[in-house]
N, C-alpha and C positions, 0 to 999 in steps of 0.2 A: 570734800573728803580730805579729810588731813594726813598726808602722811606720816607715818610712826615712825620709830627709831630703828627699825631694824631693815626697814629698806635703805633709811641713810646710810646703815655699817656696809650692803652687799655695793653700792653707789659708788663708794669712795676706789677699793682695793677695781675696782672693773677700769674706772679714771686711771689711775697709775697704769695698770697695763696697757691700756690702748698709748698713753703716753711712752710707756717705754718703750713698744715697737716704734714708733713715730722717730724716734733718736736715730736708730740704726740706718745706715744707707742699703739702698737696694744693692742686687749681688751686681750686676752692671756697674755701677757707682761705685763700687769695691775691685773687681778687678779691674779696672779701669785705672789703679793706683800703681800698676806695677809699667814700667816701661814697656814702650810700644814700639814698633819698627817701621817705617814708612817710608813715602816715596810722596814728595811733594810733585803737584801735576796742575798745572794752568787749564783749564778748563773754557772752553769756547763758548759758553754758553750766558745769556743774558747781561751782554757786554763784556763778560768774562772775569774770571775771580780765578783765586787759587785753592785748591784743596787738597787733599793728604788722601792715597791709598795705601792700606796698610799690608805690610807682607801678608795678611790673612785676607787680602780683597775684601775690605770693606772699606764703603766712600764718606770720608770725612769733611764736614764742612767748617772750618775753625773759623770762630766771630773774633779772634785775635792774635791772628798769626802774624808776627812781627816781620817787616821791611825784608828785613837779613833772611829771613828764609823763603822769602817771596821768590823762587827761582824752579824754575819748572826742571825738575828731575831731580833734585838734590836730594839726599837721602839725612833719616833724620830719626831720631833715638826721643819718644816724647811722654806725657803723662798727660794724660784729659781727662774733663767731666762732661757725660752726656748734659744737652742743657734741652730737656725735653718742655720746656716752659717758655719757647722760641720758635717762632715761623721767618723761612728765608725764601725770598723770590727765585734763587736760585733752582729749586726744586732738585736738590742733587745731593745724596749722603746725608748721613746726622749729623743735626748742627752739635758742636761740639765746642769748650775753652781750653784752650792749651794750658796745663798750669805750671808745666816745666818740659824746655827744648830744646836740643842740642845735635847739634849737626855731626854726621857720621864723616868721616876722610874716608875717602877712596882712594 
């Protein structure tokens, strides 16, 4: 059976929308952009890594928290993206990328 021209025209405009939502980021992934407040925290676990609890107690596992913040209790002003397309041996907090971070003076 051959399709006609009139199911090509309802085919196309359904493409673009499924496309255009695809563009937008999830509401996580959006506020996710405004500054975060935390508390960096060495972690005992599975030989031991560092991770960020945030003034709001949620446990963060960052895949690229640089040397200089490596410091257990340090406080720190940060902007992330969930990276939910990642498995950590850790088992601890959402893995997350730091994409900008800057250390709080006390």
């Amino acid at each position: 059976m051959k399709p006609n021209f009139k199911h090509k025209i309802l085919v196309l405009p359904l493409l673009f929308f499924l496309f255009g939502f695809g563009c937008f980021g999830s509401e996580s992934e959006k506020s996710n952009m405004e500054f975060t407040f935390g508390t960096v925290k060495y972690i005992d676990l599975e030989g031991g890594f560092y991770g960020i609890i945030t003034d709001d107690n949620k446990r963060l596992d960052p895949i690229n928290l640089a040397k200089e913040f490596q410091t257990d209790g340090k406080r720190i002003m940060f902007k992330y993206k969930e990276k939910k397309d990642l498995v950590s041996f850790h088992m601890w907090g959402t893995i997350v990328e730091i994409l900008e971070i800057k250390e709080i003076k006390q």
